[in-house]
Backbone as JSON Lines, residues from 0, in Angstrom:
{"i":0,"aa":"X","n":[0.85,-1.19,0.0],"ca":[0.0,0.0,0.0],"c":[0.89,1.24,0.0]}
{"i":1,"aa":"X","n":[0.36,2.4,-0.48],"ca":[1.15,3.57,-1.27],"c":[0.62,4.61,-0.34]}
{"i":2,"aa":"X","n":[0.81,5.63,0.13],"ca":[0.41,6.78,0.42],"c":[1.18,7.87,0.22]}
{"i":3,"aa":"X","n":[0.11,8.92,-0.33],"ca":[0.88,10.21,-0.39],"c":[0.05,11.42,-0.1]}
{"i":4,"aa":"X","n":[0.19,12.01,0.91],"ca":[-0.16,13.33,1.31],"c":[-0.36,14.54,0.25]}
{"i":5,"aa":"X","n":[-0.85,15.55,0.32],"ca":[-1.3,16.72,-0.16],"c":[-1.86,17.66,0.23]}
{"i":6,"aa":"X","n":[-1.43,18.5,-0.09],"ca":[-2.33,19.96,1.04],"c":[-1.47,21.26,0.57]}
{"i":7,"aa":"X","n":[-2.18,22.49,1.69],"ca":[-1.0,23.21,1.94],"c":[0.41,23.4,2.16]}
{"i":8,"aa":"X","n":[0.93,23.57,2.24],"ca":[1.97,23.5,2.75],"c":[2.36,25.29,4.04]}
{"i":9,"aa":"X","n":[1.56,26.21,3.91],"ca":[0.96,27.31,5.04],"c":[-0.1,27.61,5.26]}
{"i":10,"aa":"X","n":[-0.21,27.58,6.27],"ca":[-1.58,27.78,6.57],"c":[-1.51,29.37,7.71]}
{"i":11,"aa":"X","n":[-2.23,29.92,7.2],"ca":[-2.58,31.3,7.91],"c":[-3.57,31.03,9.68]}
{"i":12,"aa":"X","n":[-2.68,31.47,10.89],"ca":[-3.42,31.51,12.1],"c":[-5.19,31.64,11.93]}
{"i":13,"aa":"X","n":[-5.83,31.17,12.61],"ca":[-6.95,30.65,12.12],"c":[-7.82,30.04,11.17]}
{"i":14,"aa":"X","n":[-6.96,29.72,10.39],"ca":[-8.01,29.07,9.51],"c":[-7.57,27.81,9.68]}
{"i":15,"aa":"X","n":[-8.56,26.63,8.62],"ca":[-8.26,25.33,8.73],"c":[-7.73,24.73,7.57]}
{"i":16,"aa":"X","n":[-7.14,23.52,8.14],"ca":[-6.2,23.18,7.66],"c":[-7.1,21.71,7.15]}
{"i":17,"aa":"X","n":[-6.44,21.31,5.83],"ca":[-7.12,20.49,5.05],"c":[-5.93,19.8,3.83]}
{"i":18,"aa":"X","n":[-5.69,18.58,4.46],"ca":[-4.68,17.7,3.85],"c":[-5.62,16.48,3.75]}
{"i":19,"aa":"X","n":[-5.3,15.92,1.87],"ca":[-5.38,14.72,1.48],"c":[-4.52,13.92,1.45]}
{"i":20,"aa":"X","n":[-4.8,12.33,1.82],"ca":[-4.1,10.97,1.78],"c":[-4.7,10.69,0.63]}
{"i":21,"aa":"X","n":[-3.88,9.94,-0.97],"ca":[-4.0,9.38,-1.84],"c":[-3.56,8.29,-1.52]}
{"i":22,"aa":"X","n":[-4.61,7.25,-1.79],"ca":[-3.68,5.3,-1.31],"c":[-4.09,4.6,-2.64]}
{"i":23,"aa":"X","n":[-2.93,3.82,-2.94],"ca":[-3.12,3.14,-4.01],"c":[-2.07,2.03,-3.69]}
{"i":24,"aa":"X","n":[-2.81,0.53,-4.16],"ca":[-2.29,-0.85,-4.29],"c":[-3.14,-1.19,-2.99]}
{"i":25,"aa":"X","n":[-4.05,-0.32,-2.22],"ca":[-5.03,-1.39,-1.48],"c":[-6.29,-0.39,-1.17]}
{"i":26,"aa":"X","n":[-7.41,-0.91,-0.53],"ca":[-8.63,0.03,-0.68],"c":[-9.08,0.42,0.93]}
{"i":27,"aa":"X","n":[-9.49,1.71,1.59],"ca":[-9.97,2.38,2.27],"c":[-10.88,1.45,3.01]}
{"i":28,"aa":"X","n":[-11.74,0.55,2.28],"ca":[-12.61,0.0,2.55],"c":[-12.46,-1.43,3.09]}
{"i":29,"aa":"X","n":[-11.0,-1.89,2.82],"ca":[-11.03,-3.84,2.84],"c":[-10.84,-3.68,4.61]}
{"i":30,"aa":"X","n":[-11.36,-4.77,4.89],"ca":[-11.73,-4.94,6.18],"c":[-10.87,-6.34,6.71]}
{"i":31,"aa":"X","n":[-10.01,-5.82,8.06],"ca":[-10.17,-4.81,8.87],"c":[-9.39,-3.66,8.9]}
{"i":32,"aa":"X","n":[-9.07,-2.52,8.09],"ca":[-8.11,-1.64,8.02],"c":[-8.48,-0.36,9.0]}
{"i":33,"aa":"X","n":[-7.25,0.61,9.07],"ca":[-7.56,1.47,9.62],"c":[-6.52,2.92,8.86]}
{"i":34,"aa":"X","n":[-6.71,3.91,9.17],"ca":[-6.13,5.23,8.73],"c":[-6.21,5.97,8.88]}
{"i":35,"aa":"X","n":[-4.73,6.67,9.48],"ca":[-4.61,7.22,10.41],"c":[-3.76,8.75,9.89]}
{"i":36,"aa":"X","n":[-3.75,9.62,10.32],"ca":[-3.2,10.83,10.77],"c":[-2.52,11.13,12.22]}
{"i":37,"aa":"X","n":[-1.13,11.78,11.48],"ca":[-0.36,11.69,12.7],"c":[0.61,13.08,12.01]}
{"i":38,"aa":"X","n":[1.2,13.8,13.96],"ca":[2.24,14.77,13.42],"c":[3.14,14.55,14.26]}
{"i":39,"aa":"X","n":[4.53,15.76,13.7],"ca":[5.57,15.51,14.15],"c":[5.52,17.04,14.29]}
{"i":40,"aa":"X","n":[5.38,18.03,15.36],"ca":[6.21,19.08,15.45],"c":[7.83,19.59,15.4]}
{"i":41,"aa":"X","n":[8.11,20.15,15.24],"ca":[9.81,20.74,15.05],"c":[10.46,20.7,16.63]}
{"i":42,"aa":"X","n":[11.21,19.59,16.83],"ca":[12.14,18.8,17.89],"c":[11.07,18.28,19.19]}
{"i":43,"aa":"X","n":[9.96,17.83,18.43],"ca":[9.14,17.05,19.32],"c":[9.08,15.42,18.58]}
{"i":44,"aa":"X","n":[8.25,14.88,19.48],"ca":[7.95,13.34,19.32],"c":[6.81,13.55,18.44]}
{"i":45,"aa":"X","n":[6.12,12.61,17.96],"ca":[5.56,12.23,16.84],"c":[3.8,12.22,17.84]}
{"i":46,"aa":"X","n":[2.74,12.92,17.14],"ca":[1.41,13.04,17.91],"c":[0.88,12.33,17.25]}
{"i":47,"aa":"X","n":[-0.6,11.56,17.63],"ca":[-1.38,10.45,16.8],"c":[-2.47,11.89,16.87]}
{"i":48,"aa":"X","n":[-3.01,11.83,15.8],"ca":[-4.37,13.0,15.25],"c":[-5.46,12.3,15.49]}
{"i":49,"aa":"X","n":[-5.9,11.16,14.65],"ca":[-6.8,10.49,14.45],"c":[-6.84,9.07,13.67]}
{"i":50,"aa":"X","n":[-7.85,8.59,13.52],"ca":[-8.53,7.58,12.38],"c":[-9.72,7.13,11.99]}
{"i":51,"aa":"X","n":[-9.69,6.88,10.45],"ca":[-10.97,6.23,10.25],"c":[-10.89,4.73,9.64]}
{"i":52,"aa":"X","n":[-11.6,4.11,10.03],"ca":[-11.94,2.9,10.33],"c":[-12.09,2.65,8.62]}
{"i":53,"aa":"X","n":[-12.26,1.21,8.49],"ca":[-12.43,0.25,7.08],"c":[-14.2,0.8,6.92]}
{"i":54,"aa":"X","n":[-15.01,1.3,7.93],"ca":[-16.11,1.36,8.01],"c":[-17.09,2.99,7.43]}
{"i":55,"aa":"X","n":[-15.61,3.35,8.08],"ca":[-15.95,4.92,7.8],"c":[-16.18,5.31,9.29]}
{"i":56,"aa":"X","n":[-16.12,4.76,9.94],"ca":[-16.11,5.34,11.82],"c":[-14.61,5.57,12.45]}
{"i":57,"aa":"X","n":[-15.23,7.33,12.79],"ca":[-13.68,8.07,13.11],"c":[-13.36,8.02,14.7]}
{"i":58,"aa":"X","n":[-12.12,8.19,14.83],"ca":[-11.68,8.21,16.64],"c":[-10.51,8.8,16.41]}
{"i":59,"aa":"X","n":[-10.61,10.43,17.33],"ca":[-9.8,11.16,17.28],"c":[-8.83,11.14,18.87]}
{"i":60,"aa":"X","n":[-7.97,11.83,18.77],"ca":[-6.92,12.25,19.96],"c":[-8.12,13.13,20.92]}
{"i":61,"aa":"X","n":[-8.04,12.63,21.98],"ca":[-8.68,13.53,22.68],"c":[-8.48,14.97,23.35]}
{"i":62,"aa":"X","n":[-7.15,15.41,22.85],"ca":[-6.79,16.67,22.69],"c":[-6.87,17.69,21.46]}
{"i":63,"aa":"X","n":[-7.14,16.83,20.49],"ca":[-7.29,17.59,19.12],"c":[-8.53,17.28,18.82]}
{"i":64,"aa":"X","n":[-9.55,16.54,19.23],"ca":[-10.77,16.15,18.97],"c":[-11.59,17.17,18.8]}
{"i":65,"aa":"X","n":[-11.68,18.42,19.4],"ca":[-12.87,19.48,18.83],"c":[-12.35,20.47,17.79]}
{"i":66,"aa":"X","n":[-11.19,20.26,17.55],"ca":[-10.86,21.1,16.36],"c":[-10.82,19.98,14.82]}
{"i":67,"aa":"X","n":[-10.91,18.67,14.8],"ca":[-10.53,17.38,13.95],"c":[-11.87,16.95,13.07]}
{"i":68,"aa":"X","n":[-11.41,16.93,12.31],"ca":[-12.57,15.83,11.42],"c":[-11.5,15.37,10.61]}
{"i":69,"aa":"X","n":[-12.14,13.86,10.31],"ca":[-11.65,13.01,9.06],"c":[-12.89,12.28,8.67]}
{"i":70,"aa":"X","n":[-12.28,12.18,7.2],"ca":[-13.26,11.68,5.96],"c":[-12.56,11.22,4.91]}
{"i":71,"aa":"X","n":[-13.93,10.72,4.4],"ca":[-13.02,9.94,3.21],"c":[-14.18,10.09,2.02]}
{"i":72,"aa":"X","n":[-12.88,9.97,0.58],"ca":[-13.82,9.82,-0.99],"c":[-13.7,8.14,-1.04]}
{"i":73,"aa":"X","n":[-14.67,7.4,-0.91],"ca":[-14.29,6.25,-1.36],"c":[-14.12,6.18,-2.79]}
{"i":74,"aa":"X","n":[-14.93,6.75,-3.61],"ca":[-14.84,6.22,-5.43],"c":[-13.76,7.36,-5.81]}
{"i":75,"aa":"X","n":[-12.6,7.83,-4.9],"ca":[-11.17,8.14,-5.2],"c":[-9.93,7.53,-4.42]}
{"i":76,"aa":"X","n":[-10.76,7.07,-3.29],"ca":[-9.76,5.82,-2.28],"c":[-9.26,7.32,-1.85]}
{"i":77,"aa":"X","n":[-9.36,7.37,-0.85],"ca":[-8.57,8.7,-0.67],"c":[-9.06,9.45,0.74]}
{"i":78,"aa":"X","n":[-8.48,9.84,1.89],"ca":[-8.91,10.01,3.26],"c":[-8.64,12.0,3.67]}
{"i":79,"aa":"X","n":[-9.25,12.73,4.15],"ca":[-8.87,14.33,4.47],"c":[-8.99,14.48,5.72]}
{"i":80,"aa":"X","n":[-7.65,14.83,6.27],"ca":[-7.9,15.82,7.29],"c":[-8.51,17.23,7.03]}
{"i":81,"aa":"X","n":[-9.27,17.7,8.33],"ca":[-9.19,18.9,8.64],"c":[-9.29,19.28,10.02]}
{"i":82,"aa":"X","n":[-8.67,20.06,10.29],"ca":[-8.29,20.7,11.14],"c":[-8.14,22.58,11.65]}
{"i":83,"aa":"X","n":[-9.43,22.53,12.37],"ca":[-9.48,23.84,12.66],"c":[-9.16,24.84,13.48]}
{"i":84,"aa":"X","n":[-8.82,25.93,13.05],"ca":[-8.65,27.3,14.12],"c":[-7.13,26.89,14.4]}
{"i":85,"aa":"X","n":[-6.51,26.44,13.55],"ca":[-4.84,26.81,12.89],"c":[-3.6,27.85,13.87]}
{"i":86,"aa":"X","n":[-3.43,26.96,14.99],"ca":[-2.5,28.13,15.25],"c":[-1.01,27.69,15.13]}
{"i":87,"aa":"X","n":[0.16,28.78,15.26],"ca":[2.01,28.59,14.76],"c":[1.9,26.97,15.86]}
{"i":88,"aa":"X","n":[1.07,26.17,16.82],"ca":[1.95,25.29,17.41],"c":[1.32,24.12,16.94]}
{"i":89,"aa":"X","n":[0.39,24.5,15.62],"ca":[0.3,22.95,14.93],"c":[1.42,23.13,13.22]}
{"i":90,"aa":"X","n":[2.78,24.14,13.86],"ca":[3.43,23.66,12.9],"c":[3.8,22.53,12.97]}
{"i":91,"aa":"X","n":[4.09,21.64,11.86],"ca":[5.25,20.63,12.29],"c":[4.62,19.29,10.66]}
{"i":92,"aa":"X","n":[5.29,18.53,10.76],"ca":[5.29,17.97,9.38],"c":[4.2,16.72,9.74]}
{"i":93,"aa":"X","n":[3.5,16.27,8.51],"ca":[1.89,15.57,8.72],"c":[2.24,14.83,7.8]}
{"i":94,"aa":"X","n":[1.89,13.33,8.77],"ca":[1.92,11.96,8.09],"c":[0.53,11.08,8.28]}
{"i":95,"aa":"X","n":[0.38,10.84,6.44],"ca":[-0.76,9.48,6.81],"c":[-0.2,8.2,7.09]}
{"i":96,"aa":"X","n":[-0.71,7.82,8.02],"ca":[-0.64,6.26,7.72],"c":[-1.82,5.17,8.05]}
{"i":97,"aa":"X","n":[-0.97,3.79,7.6],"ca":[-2.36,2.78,7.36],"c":[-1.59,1.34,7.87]}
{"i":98,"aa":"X","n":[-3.22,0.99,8.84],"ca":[-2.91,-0.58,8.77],"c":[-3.7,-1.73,8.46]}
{"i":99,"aa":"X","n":[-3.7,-2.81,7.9],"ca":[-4.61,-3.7,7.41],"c":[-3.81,-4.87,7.9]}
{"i":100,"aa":"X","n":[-4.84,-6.12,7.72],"ca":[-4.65,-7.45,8.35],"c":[-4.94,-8.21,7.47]}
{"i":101,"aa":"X","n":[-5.16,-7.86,6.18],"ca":[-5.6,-9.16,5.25],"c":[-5.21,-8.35,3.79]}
{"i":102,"aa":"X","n":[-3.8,-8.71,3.59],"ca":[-2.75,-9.02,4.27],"c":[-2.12,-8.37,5.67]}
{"i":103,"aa":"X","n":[-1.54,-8.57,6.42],"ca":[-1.22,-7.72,7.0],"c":[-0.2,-6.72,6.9]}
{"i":104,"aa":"X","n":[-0.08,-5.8,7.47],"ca":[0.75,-4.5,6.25],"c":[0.25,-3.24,7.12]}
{"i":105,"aa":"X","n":[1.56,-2.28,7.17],"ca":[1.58,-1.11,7.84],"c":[2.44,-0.1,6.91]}
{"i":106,"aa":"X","n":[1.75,0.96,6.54],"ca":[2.3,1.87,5.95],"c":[2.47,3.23,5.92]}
{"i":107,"aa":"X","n":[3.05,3.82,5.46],"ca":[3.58,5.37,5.85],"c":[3.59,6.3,4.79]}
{"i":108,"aa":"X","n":[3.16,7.71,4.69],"ca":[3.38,8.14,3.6],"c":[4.74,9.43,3.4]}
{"i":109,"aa":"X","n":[5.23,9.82,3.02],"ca":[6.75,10.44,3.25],"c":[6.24,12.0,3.97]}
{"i":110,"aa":"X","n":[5.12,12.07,4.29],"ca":[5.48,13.57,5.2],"c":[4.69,14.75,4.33]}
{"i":111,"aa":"X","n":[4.48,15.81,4.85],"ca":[3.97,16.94,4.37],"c":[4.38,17.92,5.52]}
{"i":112,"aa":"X","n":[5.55,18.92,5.09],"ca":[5.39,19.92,5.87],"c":[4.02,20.78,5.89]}
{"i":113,"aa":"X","n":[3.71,21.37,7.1],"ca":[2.41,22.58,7.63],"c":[3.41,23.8,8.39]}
{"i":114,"aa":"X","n":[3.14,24.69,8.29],"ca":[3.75,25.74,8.65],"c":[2.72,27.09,8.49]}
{"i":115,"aa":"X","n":[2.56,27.08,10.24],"ca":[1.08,27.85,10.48],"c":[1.73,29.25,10.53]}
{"i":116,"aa":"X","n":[1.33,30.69,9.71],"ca":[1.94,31.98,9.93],"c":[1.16,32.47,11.25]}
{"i":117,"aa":"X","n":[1.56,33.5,12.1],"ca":[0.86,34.24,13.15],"c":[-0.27,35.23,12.48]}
């Protein structure tokens, strides 16, 4: 399985932020998978955002949960963050990733810098 991020790459203090996962060589939908959003701020550890389920049922971080939504295009295979009310300390670089069990398989997509202005 393939992933690759897309989005902004700045995002202006308050507004929201809205990055696509493109996956290709397996589907959103095969069951039991999951997909996930995750960041890395600048000289921090790596934060889990969220996920949505093989089902389409989401479960977010319970610190980012009222600013978070995720969704998905199924007839593009393809998963969006968004993320609202944008401030400089959700700079830091944004990774999808995915896991499935049939086969089993964990994957990563190479990163997307975000870089929120004041």
């Amino acid at each position: 399985v393939q992933l690759q991020e897309s989005g902004p790459g700045l995002v202006k203090a308050s507004q929201t932020l809205s990055l696509t996962c493109t996956v290709s060589g397996g589907s959103i939908t095969a069951n039991p998978s999951g997909w996930n959003w995750s960041r890395q701020p600048p000289g921090k550890g790596l934060e889990w955002i969220g996920q949505l389920d093989f089902s389409g049922s989401a479960s977010y971080s319970p610190s980012l949960e009222s600013r978070t939504s995720i969704s998905r295009d199924t007839s593009k295979n393809q998963f969006t963050l968004q993320l609202k009310s944008m401030t400089p300390e959700d700079t830091g670089v944004y990774y999808c990733h995915a896991w499935s069990k049939s086969p089993p398989s964990r994957s990563w997509g190479q990163g997307t810098q975000v870089t929120v202005s004041a």
